[in-house]
C-alpha positions in Angstrom: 26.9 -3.3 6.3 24.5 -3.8 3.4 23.6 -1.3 0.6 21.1 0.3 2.6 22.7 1.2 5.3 26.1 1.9 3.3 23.7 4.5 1.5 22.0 6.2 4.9 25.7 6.9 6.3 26.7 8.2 3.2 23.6 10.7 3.3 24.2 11.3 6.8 27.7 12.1 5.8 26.3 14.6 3.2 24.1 16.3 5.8 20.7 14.4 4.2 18.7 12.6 6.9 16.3 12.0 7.4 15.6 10.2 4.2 13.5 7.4 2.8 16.2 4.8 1.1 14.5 2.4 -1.0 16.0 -1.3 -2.2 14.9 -1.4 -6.0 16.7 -4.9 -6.4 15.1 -6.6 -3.6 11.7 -4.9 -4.6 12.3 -6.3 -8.4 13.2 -10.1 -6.7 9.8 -9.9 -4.3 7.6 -8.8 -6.8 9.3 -11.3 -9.5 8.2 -14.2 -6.9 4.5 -12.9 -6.1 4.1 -13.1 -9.6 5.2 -16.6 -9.6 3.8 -17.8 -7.1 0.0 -16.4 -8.2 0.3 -18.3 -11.7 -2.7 -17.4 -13.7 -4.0 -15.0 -11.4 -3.6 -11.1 -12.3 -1.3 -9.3 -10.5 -2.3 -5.5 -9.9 -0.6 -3.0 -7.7 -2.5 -1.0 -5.2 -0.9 2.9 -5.7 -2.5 3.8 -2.1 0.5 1.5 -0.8 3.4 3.9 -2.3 3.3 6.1 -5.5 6.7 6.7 -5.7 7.8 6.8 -9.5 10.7 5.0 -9.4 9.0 1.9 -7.5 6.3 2.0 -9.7 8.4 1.6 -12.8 10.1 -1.3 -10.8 6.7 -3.1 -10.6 5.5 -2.7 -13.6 8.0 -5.5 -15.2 5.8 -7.9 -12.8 2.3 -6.9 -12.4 -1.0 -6.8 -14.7 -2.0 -3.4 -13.6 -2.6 -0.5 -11.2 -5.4 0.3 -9.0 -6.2 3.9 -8.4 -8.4 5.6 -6.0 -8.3 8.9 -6.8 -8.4 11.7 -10.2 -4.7 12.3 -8.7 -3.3 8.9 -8.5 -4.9 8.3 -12.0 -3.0 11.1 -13.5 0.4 10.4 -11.8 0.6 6.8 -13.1 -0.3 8.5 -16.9 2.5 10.6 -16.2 4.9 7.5 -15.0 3.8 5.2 -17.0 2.1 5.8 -20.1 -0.5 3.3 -21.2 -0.4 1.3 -17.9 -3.6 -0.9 -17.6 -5.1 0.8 -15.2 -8.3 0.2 -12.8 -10.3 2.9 -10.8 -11.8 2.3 -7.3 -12.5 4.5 -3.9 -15.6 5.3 -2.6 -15.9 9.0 -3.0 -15.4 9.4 -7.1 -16.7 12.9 -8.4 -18.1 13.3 -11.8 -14.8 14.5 -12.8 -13.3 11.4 -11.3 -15.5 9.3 -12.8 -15.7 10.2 -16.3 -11.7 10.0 -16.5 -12.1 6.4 -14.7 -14.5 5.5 -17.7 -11.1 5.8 -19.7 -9.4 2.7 -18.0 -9.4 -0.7 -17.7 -11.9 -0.8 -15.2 -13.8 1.2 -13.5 -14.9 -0.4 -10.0 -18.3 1.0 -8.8 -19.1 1.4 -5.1 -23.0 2.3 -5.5 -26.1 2.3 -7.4 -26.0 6.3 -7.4 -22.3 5.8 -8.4 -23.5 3.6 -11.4 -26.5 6.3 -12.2 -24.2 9.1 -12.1 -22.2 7.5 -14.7 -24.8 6.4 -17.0 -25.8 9.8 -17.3 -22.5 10.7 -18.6 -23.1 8.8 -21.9 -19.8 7.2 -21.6 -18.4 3.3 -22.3 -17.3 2.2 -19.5 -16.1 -1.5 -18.3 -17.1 -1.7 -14.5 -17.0 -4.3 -11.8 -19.5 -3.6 -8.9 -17.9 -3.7 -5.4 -19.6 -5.9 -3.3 -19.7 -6.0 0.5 -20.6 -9.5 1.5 -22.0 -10.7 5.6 -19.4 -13.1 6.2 -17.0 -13.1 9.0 -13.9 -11.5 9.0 -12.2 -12.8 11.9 -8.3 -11.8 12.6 -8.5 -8.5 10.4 -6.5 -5.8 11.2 -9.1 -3.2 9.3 -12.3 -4.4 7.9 -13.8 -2.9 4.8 -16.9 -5.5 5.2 -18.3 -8.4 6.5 -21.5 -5.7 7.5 -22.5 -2.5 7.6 -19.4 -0.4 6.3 -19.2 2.7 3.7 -17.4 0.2 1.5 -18.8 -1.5 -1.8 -23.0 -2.8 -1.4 -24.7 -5.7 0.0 -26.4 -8.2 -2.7 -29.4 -5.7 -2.6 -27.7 -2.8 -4.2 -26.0 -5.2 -6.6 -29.0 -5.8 -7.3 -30.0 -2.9 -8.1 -27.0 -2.1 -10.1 -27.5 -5.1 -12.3 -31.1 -4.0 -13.3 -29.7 -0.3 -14.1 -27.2 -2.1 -16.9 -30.3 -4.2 -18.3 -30.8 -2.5 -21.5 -28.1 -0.5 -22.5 -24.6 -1.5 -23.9 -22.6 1.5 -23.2 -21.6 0.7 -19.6 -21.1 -2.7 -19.6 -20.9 -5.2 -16.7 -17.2 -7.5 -16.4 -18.2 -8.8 -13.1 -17.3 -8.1 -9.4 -14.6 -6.8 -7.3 -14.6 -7.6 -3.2 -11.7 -5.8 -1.1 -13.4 -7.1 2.4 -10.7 -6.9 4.8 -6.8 -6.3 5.8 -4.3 -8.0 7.8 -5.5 -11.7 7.0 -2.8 -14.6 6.1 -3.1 -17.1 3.5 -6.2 -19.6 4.4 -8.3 -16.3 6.1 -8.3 -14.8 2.6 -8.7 -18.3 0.7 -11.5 -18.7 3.0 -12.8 -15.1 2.1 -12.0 -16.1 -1.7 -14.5 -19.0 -2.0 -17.6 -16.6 -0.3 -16.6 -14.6 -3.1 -16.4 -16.5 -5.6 -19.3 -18.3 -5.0 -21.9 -15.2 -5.2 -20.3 -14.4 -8.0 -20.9 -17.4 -9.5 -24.5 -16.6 -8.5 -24.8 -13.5 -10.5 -23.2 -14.8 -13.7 -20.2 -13.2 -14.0 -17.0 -14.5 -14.9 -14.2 -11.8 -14.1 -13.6 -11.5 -10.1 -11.3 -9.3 -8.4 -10.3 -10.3 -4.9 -8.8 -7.4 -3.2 -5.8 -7.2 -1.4 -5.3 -7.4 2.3 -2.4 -9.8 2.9 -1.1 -9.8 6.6 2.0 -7.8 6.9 3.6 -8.4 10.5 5.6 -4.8 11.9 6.0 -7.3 15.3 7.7 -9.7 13.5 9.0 -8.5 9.2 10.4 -12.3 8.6 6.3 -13.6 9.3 5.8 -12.9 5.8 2.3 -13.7 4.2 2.5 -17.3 2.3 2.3 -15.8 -1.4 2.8 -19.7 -2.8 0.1 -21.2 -0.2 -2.4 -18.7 -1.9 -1.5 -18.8 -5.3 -1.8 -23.2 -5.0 -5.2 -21.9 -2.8 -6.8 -19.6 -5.8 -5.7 -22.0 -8.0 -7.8 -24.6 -6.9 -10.9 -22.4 -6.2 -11.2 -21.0 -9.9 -12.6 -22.6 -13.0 -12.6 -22.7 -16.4 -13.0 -18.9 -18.1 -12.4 -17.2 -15.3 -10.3 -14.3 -14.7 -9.3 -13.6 -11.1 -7.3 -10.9 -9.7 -6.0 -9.6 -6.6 -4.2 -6.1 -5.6 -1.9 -5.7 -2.9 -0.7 -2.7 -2.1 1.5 -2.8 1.4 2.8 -6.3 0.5 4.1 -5.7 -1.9 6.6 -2.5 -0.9 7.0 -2.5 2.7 9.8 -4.5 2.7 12.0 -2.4 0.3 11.9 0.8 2.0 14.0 2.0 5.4 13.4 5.2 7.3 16.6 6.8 7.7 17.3 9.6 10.6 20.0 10.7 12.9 19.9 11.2 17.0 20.0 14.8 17.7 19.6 14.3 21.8 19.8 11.6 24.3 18.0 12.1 28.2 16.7 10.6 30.8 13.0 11.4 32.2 12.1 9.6 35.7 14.4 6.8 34.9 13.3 6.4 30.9 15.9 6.7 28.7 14.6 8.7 25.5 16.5 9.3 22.5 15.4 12.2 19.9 15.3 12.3 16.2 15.5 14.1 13.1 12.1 14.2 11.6 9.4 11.6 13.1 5.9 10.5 12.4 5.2 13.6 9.8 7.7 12.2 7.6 6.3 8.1 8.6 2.8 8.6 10.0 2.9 4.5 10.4 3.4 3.6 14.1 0.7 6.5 15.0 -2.0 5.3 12.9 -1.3 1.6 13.5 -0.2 1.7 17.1 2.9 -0.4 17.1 6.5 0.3 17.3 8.6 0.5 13.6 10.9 -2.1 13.6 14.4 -0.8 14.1 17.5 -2.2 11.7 19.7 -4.0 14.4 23.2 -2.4 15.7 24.8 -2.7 19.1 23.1 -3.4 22.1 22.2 -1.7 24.7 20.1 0.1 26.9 16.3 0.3 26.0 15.6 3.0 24.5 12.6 4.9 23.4 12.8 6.8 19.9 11.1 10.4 19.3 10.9 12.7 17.2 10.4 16.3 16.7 7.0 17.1 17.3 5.5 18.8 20.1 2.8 16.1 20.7 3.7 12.3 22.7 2.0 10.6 19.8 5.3 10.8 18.0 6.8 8.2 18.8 8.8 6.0 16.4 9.7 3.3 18.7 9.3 2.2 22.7 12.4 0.5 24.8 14.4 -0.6 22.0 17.9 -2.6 23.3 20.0 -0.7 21.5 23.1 1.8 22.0 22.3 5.8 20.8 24.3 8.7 21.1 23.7 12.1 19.5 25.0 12.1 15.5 24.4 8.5 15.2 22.2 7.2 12.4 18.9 5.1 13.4 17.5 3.0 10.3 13.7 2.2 10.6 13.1 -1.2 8.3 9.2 -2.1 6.7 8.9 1.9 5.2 8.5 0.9 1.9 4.1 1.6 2.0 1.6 4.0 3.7 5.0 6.0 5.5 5.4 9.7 3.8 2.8 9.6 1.4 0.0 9.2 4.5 2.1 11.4 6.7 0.9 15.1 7.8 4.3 16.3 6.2 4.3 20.3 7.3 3.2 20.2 10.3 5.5 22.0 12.4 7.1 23.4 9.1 10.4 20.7 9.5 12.0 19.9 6.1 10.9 16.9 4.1 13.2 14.3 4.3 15.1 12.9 0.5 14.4 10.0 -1.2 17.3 7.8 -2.3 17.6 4.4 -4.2 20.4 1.5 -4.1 20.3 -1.2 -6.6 20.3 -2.0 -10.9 16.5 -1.6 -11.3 17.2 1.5 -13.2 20.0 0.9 -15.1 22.2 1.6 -11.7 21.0 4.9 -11.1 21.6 5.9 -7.2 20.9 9.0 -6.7 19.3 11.5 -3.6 16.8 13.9 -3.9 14.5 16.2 -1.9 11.1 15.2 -1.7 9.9 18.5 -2.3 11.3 22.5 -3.0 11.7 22.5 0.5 15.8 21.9 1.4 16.5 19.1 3.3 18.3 19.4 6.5 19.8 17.9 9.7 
């Protein structure tokens, strides 16, 4: 039984599932060998992935930076960690939103009215222009390019931005950022990497920000994304004075997180067996919005299986005809719940308790503790 599982029974024991139980160590070693493996390249963190505090102080010991897409996830890392280089994307910023991005690192600008709206403000700012290249994306799971998309600008409105700057030095131009695509392995996002890099070439500019989108496999969790492959890959591809930088967000913290619940029934329906459990896809919205089934932590065979939750809707389902033995009272440990689980999930509908949040490891001084996600109580 490993530290994670040790730590769901003992919650279970305690009357706390569902929970989220997060591995700080093996966060600390997988982020320790991104960085590694990328070299030269900056390392920033995507927030959207998982804002939790206590991860976010883990990564901070490895990576560059933070990305933030909202006025809310800028505030939260200020309140976790004070004077965190931080840069400011999304494609909906308010004036509010962007005059507290002019404050970071970077701010990364989606649109020529974007850009105006800022250079009214009066305000130094440091941006990078998202652009939105027609390349093909082939093998993405979610494309943010590649065409006509909401995302970033085609060359024109780079264009466009680049005359706007002529002329003034408060708002001043650092180079481009490019997030075109998700779900691609190592040579797919080399391969996006060089289109990239050679239009930004094109424009001048010498600081480049590649995005994130590294393939992360819920089929299979050991197919993990070949971090040294692309770090040899960039490596290669950039030259002399220039700063690249990438920022993933889900692979980084899947892998450290498990989904924690108990089985509160067992039946049969025409012949399916279907097990019930505490909580569901409000606490880990990620098999609904993606479609696929949340791998399940091995324990005895059996039967398949399909796990449910609590919600009065079929679309909340966890996992379909999974081999394994359930009985009501036993504990069910969903791996790959470290990113995009509670903090994408519609958490009150229905009105069920929020499920606590619990950590295993040394990352924080050996600090394990368990604690509601919310006022709410949790319950079983």
């Amino acid at each position: 039984m490993d530290a994670m599982t040790a730590r769901a029974h003992e919650l279970a024991r305690g009357g706390r599932l569902p929970a989220f139980v997060y591995d700080l160590d093996g966060l600390a070693a997988h982020a320790a060998a991104v960085r590694l493996a990328l070299g030269e390249v900056e390392l920033y963190y995507a927030v959207k992935a998982n804002p939790d505090p206590e991860l976010l102080a883990v990564l901070a010991r490895q990576v560059d930076g933070f990305e933030v897409s909202s006025g809310g996830e800028l505030a939260h890392v200020a309140r976790v960690l004070p004077g965190a280089r931080v840069a400011f994307g999304g494609p909906g910023k308010t004036d509010v939103e962007l005059r507290a991005a002019a404050g970071t690192h970077r701010v990364h600008v989606e649109s020529p009215g974007e850009l105006r709206r800022l250079l009214a403000m009066g305000v130094a700012a440091d941006v990078l222009l998202r652009v939105n290249l027609d390349v093909p994306i082939a093998g993405a799971s979610l494309a943010m390019g590649g065409g006509a998309t909401p995302f970033g600008m085609d060359p024109a409105g780079v264009d466009e931005c680049v005359s706007l700057l002529a002329g003034q030095e408060g708002v001043r131009l650092r180079g481009v950022h490019a997030h075109l695509a998700s779900g691609l392995d190592a040579d797919d996002l080399l391969g996006l990497a060089e289109a990239v890099l050679a239009y930004a070439r094109g424009l001048g500019v010498t600081e480049i920000n590649l995005g994130g989108g590294m393939a992360v496999s819920y089929a299979d969790p050991a197919d993990l994304f070949d971090w040294v492959a692309y770090g040899e890959g960039l490596a290669k591809l950039r030259r002399r004075g220039e700063t690249l930088r990438v920022e993933p967000g889900r692979a980084l913290t899947v892998y450290c997180g498990r989904y924690a619940t108990r089985v509160i029934d067992v039946k049969r329906v025409y012949g399916e067996l279907f097990a019930v459990v505490a909580g569901g896809t409000h606490h880990i919205r990620t098999p609904a919005t993606k479609g696929h089934d949340q791998p399940v932590v091995p324990s005895a065979s059996g039967e398949p299986v399909t796990i449910v939750g609590q919600l009065c809707t079929p679309k909340d389902q966890l996992a379909a005809r999974v081999p394994i033995a359930l009985a009501p009272g036993d504990v069910v440990e969903f791996a790959m719940a470290g990113a995009y689980a509670w903090n994408i999930s519609h958490h009150d509908f229905l009105m069920h308790p929020h499920p606590a949040f619990s950590y295993v490891g040394s990352s924080t001084g050996g600090s394990c503790r368990s604690e509601p996600a919310s006022g709410l109580a949790t319950g079983t």
